[in-house]
Structures are given as C-alpha cells and as structure tokens.
C-alpha positions in Angstrom: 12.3 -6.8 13.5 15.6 -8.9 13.7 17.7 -7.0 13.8 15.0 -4.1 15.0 17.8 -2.2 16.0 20.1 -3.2 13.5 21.7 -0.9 11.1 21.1 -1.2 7.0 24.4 -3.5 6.2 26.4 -4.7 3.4 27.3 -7.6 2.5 30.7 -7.9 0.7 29.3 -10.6 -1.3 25.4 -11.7 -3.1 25.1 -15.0 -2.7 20.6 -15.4 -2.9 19.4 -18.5 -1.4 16.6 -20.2 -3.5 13.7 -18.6 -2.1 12.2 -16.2 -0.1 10.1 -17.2 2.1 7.0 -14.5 2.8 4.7 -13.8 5.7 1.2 -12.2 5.1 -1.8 -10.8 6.5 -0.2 -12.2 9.8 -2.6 -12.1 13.0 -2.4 -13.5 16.7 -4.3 -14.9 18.7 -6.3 -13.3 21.5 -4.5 -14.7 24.5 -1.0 -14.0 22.4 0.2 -17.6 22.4 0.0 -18.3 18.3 0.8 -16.6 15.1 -1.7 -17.4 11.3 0.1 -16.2 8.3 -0.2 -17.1 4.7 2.9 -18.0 3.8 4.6 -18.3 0.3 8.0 -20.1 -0.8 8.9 -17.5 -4.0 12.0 -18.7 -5.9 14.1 -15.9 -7.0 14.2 -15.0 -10.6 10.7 -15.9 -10.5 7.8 -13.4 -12.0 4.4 -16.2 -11.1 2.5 -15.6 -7.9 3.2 -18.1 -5.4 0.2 -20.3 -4.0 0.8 -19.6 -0.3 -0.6 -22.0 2.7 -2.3 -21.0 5.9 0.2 -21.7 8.5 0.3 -21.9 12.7 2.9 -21.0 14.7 3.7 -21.0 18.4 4.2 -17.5 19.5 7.0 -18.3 22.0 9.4 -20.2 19.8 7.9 -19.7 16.2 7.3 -23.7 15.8 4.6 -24.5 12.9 1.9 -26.4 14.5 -0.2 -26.9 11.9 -1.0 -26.4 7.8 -4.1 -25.7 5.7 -4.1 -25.8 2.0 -7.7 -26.4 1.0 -7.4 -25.4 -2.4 -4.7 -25.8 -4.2 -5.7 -22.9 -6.9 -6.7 -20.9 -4.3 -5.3 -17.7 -2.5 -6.0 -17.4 0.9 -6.3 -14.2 3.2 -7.7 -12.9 6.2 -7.0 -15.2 8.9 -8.8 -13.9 11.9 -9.1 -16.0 15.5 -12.1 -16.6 17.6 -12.6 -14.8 21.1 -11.6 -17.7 22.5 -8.8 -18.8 19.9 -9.8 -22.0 19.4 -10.5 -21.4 15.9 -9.3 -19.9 12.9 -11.0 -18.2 9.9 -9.4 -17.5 6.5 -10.7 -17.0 2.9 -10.0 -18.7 0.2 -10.7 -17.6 -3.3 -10.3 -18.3 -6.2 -9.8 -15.4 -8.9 -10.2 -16.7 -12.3 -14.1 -17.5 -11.1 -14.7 -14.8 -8.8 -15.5 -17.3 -6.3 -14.8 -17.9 -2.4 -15.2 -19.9 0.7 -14.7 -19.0 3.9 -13.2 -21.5 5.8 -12.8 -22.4 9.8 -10.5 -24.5 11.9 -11.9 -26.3 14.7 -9.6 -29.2 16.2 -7.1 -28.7 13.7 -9.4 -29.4 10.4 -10.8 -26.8 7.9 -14.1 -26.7 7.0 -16.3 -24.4 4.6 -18.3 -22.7 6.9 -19.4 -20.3 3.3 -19.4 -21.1 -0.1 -20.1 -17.7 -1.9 -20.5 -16.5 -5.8 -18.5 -13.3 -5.4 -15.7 -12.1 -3.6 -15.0 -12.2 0.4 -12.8 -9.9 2.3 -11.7 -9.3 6.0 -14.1 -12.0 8.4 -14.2 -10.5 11.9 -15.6 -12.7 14.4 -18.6 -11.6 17.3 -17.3 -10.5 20.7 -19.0 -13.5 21.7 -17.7 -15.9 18.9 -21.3 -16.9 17.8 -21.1 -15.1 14.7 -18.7 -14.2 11.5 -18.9 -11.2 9.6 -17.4 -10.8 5.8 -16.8 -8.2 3.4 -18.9 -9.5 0.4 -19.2 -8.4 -3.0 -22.3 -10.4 -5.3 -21.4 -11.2 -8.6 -18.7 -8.7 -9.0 -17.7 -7.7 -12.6 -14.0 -7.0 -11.8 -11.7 -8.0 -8.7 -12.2 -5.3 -5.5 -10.8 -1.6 -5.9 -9.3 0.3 -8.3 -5.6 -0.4 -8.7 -7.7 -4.1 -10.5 -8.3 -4.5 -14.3 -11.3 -2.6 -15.1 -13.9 -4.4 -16.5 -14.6 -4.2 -20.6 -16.3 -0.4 -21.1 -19.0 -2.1 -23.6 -22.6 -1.7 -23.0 -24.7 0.8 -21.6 -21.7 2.3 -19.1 -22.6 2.9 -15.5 -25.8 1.3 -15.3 -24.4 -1.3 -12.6 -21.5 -0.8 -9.6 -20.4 -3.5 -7.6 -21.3 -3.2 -3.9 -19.3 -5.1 -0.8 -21.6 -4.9 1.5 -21.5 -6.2 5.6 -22.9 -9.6 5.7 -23.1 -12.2 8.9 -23.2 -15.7 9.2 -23.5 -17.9 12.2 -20.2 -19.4 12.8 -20.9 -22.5 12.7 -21.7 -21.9 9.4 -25.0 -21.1 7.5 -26.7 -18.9 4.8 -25.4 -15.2 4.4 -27.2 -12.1 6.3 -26.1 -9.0 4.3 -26.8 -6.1 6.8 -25.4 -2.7 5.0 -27.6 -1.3 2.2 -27.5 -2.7 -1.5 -26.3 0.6 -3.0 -23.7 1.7 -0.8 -20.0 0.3 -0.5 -18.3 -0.7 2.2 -14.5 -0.2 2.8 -13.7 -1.1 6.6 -15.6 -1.7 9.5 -15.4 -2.9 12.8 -17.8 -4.7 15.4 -19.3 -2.7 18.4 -17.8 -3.7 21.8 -21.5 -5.2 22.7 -21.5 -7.3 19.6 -24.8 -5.7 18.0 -23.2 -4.4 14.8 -20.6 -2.7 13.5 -19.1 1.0 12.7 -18.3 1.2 8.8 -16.4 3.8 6.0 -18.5 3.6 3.7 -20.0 6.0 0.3 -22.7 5.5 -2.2 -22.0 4.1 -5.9 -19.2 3.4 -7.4 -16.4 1.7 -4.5 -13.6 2.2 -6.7 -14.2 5.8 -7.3 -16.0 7.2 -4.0 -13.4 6.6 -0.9 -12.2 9.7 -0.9 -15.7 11.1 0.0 -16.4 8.4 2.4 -18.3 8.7 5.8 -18.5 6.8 9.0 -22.0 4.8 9.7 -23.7 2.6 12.2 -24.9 -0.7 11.0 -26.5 -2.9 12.9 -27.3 -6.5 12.9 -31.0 -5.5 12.7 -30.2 -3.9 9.2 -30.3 -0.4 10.7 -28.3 1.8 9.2 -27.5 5.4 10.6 -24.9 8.0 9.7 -22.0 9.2 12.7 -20.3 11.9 11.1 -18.7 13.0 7.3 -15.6 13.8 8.3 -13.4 16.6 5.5 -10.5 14.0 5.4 -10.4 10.6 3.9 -11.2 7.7 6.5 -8.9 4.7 7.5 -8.8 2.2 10.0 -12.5 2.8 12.0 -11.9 1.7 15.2 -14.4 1.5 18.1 -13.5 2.1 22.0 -13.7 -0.5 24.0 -16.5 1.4 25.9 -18.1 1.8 22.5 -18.4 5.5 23.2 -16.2 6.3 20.5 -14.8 6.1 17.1 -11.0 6.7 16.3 -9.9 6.5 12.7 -6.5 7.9 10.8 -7.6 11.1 8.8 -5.5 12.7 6.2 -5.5 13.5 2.8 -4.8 10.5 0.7 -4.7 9.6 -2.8 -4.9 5.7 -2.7 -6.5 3.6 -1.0 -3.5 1.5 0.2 -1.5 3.5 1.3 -2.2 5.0 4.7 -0.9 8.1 6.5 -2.7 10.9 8.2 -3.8 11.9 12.2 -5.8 10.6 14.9 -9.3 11.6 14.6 -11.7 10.9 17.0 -15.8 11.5 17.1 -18.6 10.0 19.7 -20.5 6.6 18.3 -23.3 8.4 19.0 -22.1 11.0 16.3 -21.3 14.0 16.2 -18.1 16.3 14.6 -14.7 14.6 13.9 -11.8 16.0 16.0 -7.8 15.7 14.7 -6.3 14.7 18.2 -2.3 15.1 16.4 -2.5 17.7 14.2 1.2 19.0 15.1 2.5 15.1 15.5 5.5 15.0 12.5 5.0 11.7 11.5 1.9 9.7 9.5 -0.1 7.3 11.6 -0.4 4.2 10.0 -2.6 1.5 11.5 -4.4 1.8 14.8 -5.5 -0.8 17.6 -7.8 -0.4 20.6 -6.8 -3.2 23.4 -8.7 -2.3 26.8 -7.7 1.5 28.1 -4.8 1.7 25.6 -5.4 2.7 21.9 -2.1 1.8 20.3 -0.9 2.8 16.4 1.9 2.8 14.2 3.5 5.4 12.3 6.3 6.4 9.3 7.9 9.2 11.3 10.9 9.8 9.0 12.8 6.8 8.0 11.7 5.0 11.1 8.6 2.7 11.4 7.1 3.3 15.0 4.8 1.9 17.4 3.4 4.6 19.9 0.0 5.2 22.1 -2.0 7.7 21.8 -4.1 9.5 24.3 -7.6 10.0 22.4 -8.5 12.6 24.7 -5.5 14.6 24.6 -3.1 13.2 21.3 -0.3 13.2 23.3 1.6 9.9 22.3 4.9 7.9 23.4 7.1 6.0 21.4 7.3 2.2 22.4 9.3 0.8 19.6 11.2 2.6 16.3 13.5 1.4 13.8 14.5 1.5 10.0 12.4 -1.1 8.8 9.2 -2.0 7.6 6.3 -3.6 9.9 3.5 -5.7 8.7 0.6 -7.8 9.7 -2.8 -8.7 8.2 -5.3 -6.4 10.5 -2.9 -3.4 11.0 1.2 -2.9 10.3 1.3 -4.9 13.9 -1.1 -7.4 16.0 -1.5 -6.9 19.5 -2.6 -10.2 22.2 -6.3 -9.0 23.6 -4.8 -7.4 27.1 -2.5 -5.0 24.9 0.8 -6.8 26.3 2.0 -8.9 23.3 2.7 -8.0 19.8 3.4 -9.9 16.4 4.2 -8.9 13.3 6.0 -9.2 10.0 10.1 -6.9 9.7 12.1 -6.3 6.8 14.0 -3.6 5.2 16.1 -3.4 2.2 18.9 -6.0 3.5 17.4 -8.2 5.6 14.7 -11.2 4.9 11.3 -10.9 6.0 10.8 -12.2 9.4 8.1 -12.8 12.1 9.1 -11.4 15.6 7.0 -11.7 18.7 7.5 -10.7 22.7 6.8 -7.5 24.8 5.3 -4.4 22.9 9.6 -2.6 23.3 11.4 -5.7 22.1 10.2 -8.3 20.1 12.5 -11.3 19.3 12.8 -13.1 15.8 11.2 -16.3 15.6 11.2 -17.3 12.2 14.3 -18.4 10.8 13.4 -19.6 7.2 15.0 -16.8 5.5 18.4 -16.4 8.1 19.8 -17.8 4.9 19.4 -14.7 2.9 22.4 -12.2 2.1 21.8 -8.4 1.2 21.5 -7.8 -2.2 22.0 -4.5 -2.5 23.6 -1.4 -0.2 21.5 0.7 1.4 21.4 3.7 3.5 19.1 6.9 4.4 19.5 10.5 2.6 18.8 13.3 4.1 18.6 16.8 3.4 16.4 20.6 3.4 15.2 22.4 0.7 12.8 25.1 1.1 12.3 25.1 4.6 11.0 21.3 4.7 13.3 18.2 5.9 12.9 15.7 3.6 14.2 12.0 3.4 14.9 9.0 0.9 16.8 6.1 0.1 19.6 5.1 -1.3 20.2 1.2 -3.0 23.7 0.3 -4.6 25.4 -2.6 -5.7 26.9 -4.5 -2.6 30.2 -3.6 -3.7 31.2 -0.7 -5.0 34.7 -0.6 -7.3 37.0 2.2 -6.1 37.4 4.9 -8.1 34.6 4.2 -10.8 31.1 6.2 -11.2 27.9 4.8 -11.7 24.6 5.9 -13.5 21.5 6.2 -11.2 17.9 6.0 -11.4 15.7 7.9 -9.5 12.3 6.2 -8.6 9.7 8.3 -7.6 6.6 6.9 -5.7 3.1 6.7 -6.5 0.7 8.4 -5.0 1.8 10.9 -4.0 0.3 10.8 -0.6 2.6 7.5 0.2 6.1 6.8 0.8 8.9 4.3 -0.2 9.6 2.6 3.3 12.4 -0.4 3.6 11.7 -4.1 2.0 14.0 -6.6 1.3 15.8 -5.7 -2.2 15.5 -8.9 -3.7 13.4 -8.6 -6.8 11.3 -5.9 -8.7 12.4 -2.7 -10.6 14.9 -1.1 -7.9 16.3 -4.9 -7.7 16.9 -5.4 -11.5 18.2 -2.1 -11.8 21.0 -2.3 -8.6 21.8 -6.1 -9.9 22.5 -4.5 -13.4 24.8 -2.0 -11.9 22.7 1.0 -11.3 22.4 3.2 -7.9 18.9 3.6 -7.0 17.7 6.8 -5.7 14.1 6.5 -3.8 12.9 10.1 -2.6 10.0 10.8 0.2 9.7 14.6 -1.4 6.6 17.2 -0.2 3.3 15.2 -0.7 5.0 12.0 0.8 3.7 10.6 4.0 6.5 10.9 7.1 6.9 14.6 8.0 3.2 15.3 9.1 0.4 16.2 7.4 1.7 19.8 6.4 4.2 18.2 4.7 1.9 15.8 2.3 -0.6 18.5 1.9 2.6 20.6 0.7 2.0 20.0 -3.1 -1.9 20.8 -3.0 -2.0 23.1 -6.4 1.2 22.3 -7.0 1.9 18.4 -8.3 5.2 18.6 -9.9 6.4 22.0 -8.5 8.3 21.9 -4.9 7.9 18.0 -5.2 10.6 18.1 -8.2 12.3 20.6 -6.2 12.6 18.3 -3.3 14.2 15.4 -5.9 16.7 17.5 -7.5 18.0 18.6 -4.9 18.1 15.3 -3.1 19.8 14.2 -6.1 22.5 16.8 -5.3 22.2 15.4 -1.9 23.2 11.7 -2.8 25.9 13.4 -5.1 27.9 14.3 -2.0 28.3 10.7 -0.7 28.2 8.4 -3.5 29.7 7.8 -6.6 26.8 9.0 -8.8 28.1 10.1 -12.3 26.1 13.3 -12.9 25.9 13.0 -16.7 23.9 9.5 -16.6 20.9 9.9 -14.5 17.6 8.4 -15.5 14.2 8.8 -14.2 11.6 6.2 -13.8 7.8 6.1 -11.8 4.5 4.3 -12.4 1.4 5.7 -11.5 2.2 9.6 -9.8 5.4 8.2 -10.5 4.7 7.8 -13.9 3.2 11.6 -14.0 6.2 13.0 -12.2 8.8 11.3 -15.1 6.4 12.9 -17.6 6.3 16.3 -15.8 10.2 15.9 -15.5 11.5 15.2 -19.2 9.2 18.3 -19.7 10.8 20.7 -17.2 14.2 19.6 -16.7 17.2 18.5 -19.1 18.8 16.7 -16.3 18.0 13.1 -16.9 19.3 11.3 -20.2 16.7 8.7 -19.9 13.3 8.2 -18.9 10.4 5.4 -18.3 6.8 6.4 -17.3 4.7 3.7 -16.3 0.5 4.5 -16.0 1.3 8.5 -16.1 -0.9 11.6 -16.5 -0.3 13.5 -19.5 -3.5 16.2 -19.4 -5.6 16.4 -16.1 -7.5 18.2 -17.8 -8.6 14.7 -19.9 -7.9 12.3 -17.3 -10.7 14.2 -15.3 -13.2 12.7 -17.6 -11.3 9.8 -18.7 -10.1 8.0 -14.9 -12.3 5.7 -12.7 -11.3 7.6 -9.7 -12.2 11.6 -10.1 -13.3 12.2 -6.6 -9.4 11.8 -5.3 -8.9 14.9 -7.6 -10.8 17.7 -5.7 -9.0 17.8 -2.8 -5.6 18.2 -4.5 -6.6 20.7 -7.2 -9.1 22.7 -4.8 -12.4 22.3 -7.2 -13.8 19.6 -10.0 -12.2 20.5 -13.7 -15.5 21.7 -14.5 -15.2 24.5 -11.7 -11.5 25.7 -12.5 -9.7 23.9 -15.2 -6.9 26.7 -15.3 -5.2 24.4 -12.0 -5.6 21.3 -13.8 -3.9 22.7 -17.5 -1.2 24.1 -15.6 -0.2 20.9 -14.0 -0.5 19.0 -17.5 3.0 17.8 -18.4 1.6 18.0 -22.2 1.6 21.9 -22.2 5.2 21.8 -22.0 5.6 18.9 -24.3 7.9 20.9 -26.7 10.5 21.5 -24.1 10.8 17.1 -23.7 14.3 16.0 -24.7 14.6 13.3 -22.9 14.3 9.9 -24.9 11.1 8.0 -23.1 9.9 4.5 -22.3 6.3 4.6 -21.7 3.8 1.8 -20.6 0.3 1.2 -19.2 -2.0 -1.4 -18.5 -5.0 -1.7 -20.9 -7.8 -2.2 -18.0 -6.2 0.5 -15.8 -8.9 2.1 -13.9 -7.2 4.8 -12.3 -4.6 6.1 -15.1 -6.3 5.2 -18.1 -3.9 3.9 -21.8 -5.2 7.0 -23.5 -2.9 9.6 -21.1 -0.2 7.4 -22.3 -1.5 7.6 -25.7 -1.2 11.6 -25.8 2.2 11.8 -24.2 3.5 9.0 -26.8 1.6 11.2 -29.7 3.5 14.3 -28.1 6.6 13.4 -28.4 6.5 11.9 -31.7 5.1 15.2 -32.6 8.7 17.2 -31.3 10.9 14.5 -32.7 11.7 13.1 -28.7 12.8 9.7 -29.1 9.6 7.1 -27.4 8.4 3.7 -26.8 5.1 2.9 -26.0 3.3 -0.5 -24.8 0.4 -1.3 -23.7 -0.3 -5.0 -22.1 -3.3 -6.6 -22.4 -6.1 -7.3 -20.1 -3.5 -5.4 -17.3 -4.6 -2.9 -14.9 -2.8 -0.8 -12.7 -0.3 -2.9 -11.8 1.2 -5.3 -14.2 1.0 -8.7 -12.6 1.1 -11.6 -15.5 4.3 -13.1 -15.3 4.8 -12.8 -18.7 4.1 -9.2 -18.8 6.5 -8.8 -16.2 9.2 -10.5 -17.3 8.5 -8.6 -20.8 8.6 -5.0 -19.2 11.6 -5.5 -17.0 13.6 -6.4 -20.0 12.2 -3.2 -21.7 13.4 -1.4 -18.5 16.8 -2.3 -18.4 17.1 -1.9 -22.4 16.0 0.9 -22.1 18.6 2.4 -19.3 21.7 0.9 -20.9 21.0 1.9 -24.3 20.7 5.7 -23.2 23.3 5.5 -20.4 25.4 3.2 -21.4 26.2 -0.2 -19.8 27.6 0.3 -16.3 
C-alpha cells in the first residue's frame, strides 16, 4: 500500500538489507486509533521460522507503543481488541507440546487469561466485552488442517478425529465453556449482533477432510445448536448483519482451505436457502466485513487487489481502492475501525517491502518504515493474454538487470490449488527468489481454474484438470516470449501440490520443457482417491466419488501417459502429507524408471504438505537449482 498506486519497478541494482521485517494477522482497534501485529525480524538467507512479538502501534503515525513477548518459544496469533479497545487478546502457543495460553492486555501488561492442553485459534471478544470466545481443539493428534503433518497411520485408523469446537470464557479469565457439539468441527464463526452466540461453518468428522461439505449453524451460548442452511458451494468468511437478520459468506468452489475466492452469498439467520448476490461480478471476493449499513470485501479482480462494497440485497458493488499488490491483515485481507471509516492493513508486491498503511478507506498512507530500506530483488511485470475465449493473466519475475542481447532459461511455476492464484509478494526469498537470483526468468500463470476472472473462469477446468489449464500456460508462455528474452529451448517446469500434478501431467503431454520438478503431485486419481486425507474436495471437480465414475478420474491420471514422459524429473514429497500422500510420488518415480526418463525422488521426514524444517529447506532448494542448471545449463 506504499506505493498503492505505484507501478512494479526495477531497481538497477540488489543491494538486500539484513532483514525483512514482517507484519501478521494485523487488526485495529474499534475506534481506529491503534494497529496489533505479530511482527518478525527474518534475516535473509535464512530458512528457521522467526519468533515474532506482539506489537502496538499508533494508527496515525505508526509509532510502537508497546511490546509483548510472553514466551520466548512461543508463536503468537490472533490479536483481537475489546469493544472498548482497552484491551488486547492474542494466543500464544507453543507447537512442539501442543499447548496454548490465551493471553490479555489490560494497562499495558499481559496476562493468561487461559491456559489450555490443545490448540487455540481466532478469540473474538462479546459485543459487550464480558466474554472471549476461542477456536479450541482438546488433545489434538496433529497441528489444525490438512496442509500439517499427518499424524503416524498406526493403530486402529479412524477410530478418533480431532474436533475444534466454540468454547467461551469470561474475559477476565476463567475455566473453558465449549458450546458446539463434540463431534462436529468448526472452521469459522462469528458472534451474533446481540452477543447470544455465534453463526458457524462447520461439518461432522474428520476437519481436515470435510470443508468442502460444510454448512452454516447457530450455536448458542446455551449449547443450542441449530442448522441455517447447506449451501452447494464451499463456505468462507460467515459474517452476520449488524441487524443479525442475516448471514453473508463468500461461496465458490474451492479446493483449499486457504485460499479464498468465490461470490457473495447471502441467506436469513433464521435460515433458509443461500442466494449468490455476484454471480456475473469478474473478480473472486476475498474477505468480507460488516461495519454498521455497509458490508465491505476485498477481491483479486485480475492483477489488482480491490476493496469494494457490496449491496447484499442487490450485489451491485463499487470499487473504493485497487492496485497491483497484495493486501493482508489477521481477520480479513483488510481491518476496518467499528464506524466503517478507517482501514489498516498489511501491502506488498513483488518489489516492494511489506508495509502497514492506514487512513481513509480510498487512500491509505504508509506508516511503517522498517523495511524503506529494502531494494527490488527481482523485475517484475503483468502478462496478459486470450486463449480460447478466456482472458487470462500471470506474472513475470527477472533478474533486475537484464544483459543486452543475451537469452535466459525460464521456469514456469504453476500454483497449487488450483482454485487459487499467484498474487504480488515481496521476491525476496523462496523458490521463484532462488531461481531469479540464479539467473532464471520466472513465469507465474493465473490459467482457467485460478481465482480472478469470476467464478466461470475457476470452475473452467471442472472434468478437465490439465486440459484448457495447460492450454492457458503454453500459450502464455508464447505470450511472455514476445516481450522478454526467454530462450525457447531451455524452459523448465516446476509446481508443488496441483502444481506438482500439473508438472507431472505436463512431462507427460508435452515435449516442451527440458526439465522438470514436481513437488507433492498426483500421479493416479484414481489411487489418490483412496489414499488422500482430503477426498470430499474431489467431487465437485470430477462430478461424482471414484466409486461412481472412475473413467473421469483415469483419464486425468498423468500415469496413463507415462510412456510419452521425456522430460528428466525432480520429484519430492513430504512423508506426513495429508493431502498428496508420498505413495503418488512413489508411482510416478516407479514410472519413469520403468521408460528409462531420467528421476530423482526424496521424501523428507516427519514433513507434510509444505516443507518447513529449515534443514529440509535449505536441502530441497539446493536440489532445485541442481537440478535446473544441470538440464538447462548454467545461465
């Protein structure tokens, strides 16, 4: 946001201060006049986690007021003010034990208001300040949701799912009410207007596996429980009216939890059915906030981040604030002061810092200055182009100088999801970083399937994973061909997760790419199906369970087409991962060893979706770049 307006630059020269500072899970207070973030100093080069503080700014001038470190092991999240904003409450847990506290700031000192065996998530306070509510999980076997290392499959399997449940606590502090019933799992919720309970997402067993089949509930602070509506679209951000007559929530079809994009959907508290308010808008809602008679959201809406309203009645929406970055805070992409006139929240994109900004809803100003120090790292600009009839968009990263006359290999990186989208951070670190720093162009595509366009445009690959989506890449490929210095003859391929299924489907339906790395792909749907954590994201994608059509599922296997692979391929996996389990990474490393294709597999320990030990890290990005330069040759 500094720099809102401002263009993507380059720098002629990268010169990388010593850290980056970071700003999470920021949220302001009610009357708009201070900022809580967690706040991390991370030292470049660095792969370890940074302990971040809980930190207090003034909103006007971005002057820290005050600290909180409780727990030096700790990691904290959640900070969430009272009505009244004279105090704070933030989580602070500790991950090796699978412990937390909740802590709150009255007079400028922390105290545990909570100390809990399990995991806490998200406090919310009362409309009347008199009581906290928590996301809690009792003696959970594995950190919350799926993209987390798995716990061991011995035993008798299935016989017990964790549960995060609503819980209240007066807050003051005091023993813990849980309200929601023990066998079903809460995702989001938030409190009714009249501070007697709470609207919920929420689905029966298994939390990792059931979001995608979640429905919106009552719960009360009496324990009562009652069901509003099922909606045929997955559920994010549940947000109440400030009358309470009515629920608003962004609806879409989603294959992640994380990652949100879809319409506004509204339905009466009372229940009832669930109504798309924006099913033409072209853009993905993104986060959603009710402040008095205005319900504000934010959206990806091309390569712009937006913040618009939306009429709930009618879905007619105006733009108050777009640009070519990235917006985050802790309770939505943006927090807005209680009489909707004030906003906070976290900007970045792939050249500039992250930075806090703060001011009227149109124009916020930076106040945060820690990283003004930081140069650009890489180049980077917006691609775009048709194919088929659809506009589609992606991103471009370079080195920040380019030598005339010479051609450069690229990589193209293709997002997870696929209901997602690669939106602008600050290059600094992580794949597309090592690979720009080691002289590579980047290529991030937003193809069919991606959030940004609409929702025709994600559900565009429904039946078709790999098809038009590939499509899309090539010929954005071609696209970025036109205006950089690409070298045609030394492109690589690399994904994780749908990435990682897209790089498999690729080196097994195109000759293009000299090189490849698949990180947690999908070899066979038709095994995955009975192999993943996560099957119910599968329906709505392939139209039926494998059991009901497996024809869709084998014809979207990149291992039916494993004796067309040329391409030599990196492969790696997490051995915990939940939703793209080591065996599918097993059968495509077994396939090509069968046809002679030249592949590396590795599996890390104790990992699970993500790779996060440093040492794992700093192990697979030298694999990476190996990789690349052995089979495109140093740039």
């Amino acid at each position: 946001m500094a720099g809102l307006m401002m263009a993507l630059a380059l720098a002629a020269q990268p010169a990388p201060a010593a850290q980056v500072r970071g700003y999470q899970d920021l949220a302001l207070s009610p009357k708009g006049d201070l900022i809580a973030t967690v706040e991390t100093d991370e030292l470049f080069q660095s792969e370890a986690d940074p302990h971040g503080v809980v930190v207090v700014r003034n909103r006007a001038n971005g002057k820290v007021v005050a600290r909180y470190d409780p727990c030096a092991s700790c990691f904290y999240a959640g900070p969430a003010w009272s009505p009244d904003g004279a105090a704070l409450a933030f989580v602070s847990s500790d991950r090796k034990a699978k412990s937390a506290t909740l802590q709150v700031v009255r007079a400028g000192k922390a105290a545990v208001a909570l100390a809990f065996d399990g995991l806490l998530e998200a406090p919310r306070w009362s409309p009347d300040g008199a009581t906290l509510a928590v996301l809690a999980t009792e003696r959970p076997s594995k950190q919350t949701g799926a993209t987390q290392a798995g716990a061991a499959q011995v035993g008798e399997i299935g016989s017990a799912t964790d549960e995060q449940r609503v819980a209240v606590l007066p807050s003051a502090g005091g023993p813990l009410k849980f309200l929601s019933p023990a066998d079903t799992f809460v995702y989001e919720y938030d409190w009714t207007p009249d501070g007697k309970g709470f609207v919920v997402s929420e689905a029966k067993g298994d939390g990792d596996n059931n979001w995608w089949v979640a429905r919106l509930a009552a719960v009360g602070l009496d324990g009562s429980f009652r069901e509003i509506a099922a909606p045929p679209v997955q559920i994010k951000f549940p947000r109440v009216s400030p009358d309470g007559r009515t629920v608003a929530f962004i609806g879409g079809l989603h294959s992640d939890f994380g990652p949100v994009g879809g319409d506004l959907y509204t339905v009466p508290f009372a229940g009832g059915s669930a109504v798309d308010r924006t099913p033409n808008y072209k853009g993905s809602l993104s986060s959603l906030i009710w402040r008095e008679k205005a319900l504000f959201a934010t959206a990806v809406v091309g390569d712009q981040n937006a913040l618009i309203t939306v009429d709930p009645a009618t879905g007619a929406t105006r733009t108050l604030l777009s640009a070519p970055e990235t917006f985050s805070a802790g309770d939505g992409r943006v927090s807005i002061s209680r009489d909707g006139k004030v906003l906070a929240g976290v900007g970045e994109d792939f050249t500039t810092g992250p930075h806090i900004a703060a001011g009227s809803l149109s124009a916020p100003k930076t106040i945060t200055h820690e990283n003004d120090g930081l140069t650009a790292q890489v180049s980077a600009r917006s691609i775009t182009w048709k194919n088929e009839g659809f506009d589609v968009q992606g991103w471009l990263l370079g080195p920040a100088t380019v030598e005339p006359g010479k051609t450069y290999p690229m990589i193209v990186e293709v997002h997870g999801g696929p209901s997602a989208a690669t939106q602008p951070s600050y290059t600094w670190k992580g794949t597309a970083y090592d690979l720009v720093a080691h002289g590579y162009y980047v290529f991030l595509p937003n193809p069919r399937g991606s959030f940004g366009q609409g929702e025709a445009f994600t559900k565009a690959n429904v039946k078709d994973f790999g098809g038009g989506d590939l499509r899309d890449i090539l010929a954005g490929v071609d696209a970025v061909e036109k205006v950089a210095p690409v070298d045609d003859k030394r492109l690589g391929v690399y994904g994780h997760s749908y990435g990682g299924f897209m790089t498999m489907w690729t080196v097994t339906h195109s000759q293009r790419f000299k090189a490849a790395v698949a990180g947690a792909g999908i070899a066979n749907w038709v095994s995955y199906y009975g192999q993943n954590g996560i099957d119910q994201w599968m329906v709505p994608f392939f139209g039926s369970t494998v059991y009901d059509d497996p024809s869709v599922y084998d014809r979207l296997s990149p291992i039916r087409s494993i004796k067309a692979a040329r391409t030599p391929t990196f492969i790696y996996v997490g051995e915990r991962d939940v939703e793209c389990p080591p065996a599918q990474s097993l059968e495509f490393h077994h396939g090509l060893d069968a046809v002679g294709v030249p592949n590396s597999l590795v599996i890390y320990p104790g990992e699970g979706h993500g790779i996060r030990e440093a040492e794992h890290k700093a192990d697979l990005k030298k694999r990476i770049l190996g990789w690349f330069d052995h089979y495109l040759g140093q740039p």
